[in-house]
N, C-alpha and C positions, 0 to 999 in steps of 0.2 A: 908350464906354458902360461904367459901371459896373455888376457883374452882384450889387452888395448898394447896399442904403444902413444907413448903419452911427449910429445912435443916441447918443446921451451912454448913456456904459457900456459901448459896444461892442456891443450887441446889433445882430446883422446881419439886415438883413431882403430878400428875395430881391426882386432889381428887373431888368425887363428892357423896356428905352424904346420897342422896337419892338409890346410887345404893350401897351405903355397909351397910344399914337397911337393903335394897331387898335383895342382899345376906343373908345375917345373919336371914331374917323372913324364905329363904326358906333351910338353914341350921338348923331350930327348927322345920321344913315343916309348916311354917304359912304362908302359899303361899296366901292366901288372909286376909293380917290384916284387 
């Protein structure tokens, strides 16, 4: 897991896979997969 994703330019933008699952399980409300 990549802790940026990085843009044409180089601009880095802060990413982290584990909290946008989190998000997204409790946007389906799968608050506990």
């Amino acid at each position: 897991c990549e802790p940026w994703i990085v843009e044409r330019g180089g601009k880095k933008i802060p990413w982290d896979d584990r909290q946008v699952v989190k998000e997204e399980y409790e946007k389906l409300h799968l608050d506990n997969p």
